[in-house]
C-alpha positions, 0 to 999 in steps of 0.5 A: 867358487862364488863371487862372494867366497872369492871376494872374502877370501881376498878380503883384507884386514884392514883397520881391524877385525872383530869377532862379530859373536860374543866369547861365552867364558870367563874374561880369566879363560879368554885371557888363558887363550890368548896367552896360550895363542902367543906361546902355542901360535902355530895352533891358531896360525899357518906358520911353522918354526915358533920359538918363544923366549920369556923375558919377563915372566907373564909380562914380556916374552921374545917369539920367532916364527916363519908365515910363508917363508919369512921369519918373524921376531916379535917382543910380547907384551901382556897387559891382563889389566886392560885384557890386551897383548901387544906384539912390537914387529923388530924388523918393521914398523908394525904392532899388532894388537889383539884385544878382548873387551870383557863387556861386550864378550868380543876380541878385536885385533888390529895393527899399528904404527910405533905411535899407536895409531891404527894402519891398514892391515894388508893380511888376509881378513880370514886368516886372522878371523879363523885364530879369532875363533880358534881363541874363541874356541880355546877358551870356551871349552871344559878345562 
């Protein structure tokens, strides 16, 4: 493996990430993939185990999933106005965001704190780079 590709691969998210080439789809198939991403995640993700309870139909659902041995329990929150999926962490501090700007034609996701304000993301940037371009994907191609 190069310098380069090893660098990249221990890359980490950091204060985001952002898909560098525009989504050529609707904001409606690119909001269909994201959702899509949050009840289906093993298809974008390397986690095994998801379990999806809706708690409010299209606007809050409960999900359990294990990322390397350990389990996840998450509330969702859909907010198709602002094009924008919130995931509160229950057990941890954590929100991670995943954000889709209809202008530009770009998805960002990011983590926060329980105030909103952005902190380091230590998960491997090419992790969350590869469910980007899977969301991408989803969305760009034919019904």
């Amino acid at each position: 493996m190069s310098d380069q590709a090893a660098n990249q691969s221990s890359e980490i998210a950091g204060f985001g990430v952002q898909l560098t080439t525009p989504i050529k789809a609707s904001p409606e198939r690119v909001w269909e993939a994201m959702v899509d991403k949050m009840y289906n995640t093993s298809k974008y993700l390397p986690v095994t185990d998801v379990k999806v309870t809706e708690k409010d139909h299209a606007k809050e659902i409960y999900r359990e999933m294990t990322l390397n041995g350990k389990v996840l329990r998450e509330n969702i929150y859909f907010d198709k106005s602002r094009f924008q999926v919130r995931a509160d962490l229950l057990d941890d501090d954590k929100v991670h965001f995943n954000v889709y700007n209809p202008d530009t034609g770009l998805l960002e996701y990011w983590e926060a704190d329980k105030n909103g304000e952005r902190v380091s993301w230590n998960v491997p940037k090419q992790v969350v780079l590869n469910a980007m371009q899977k969301t991408k994907e989803v969305a760009e191609a034919d019904k």
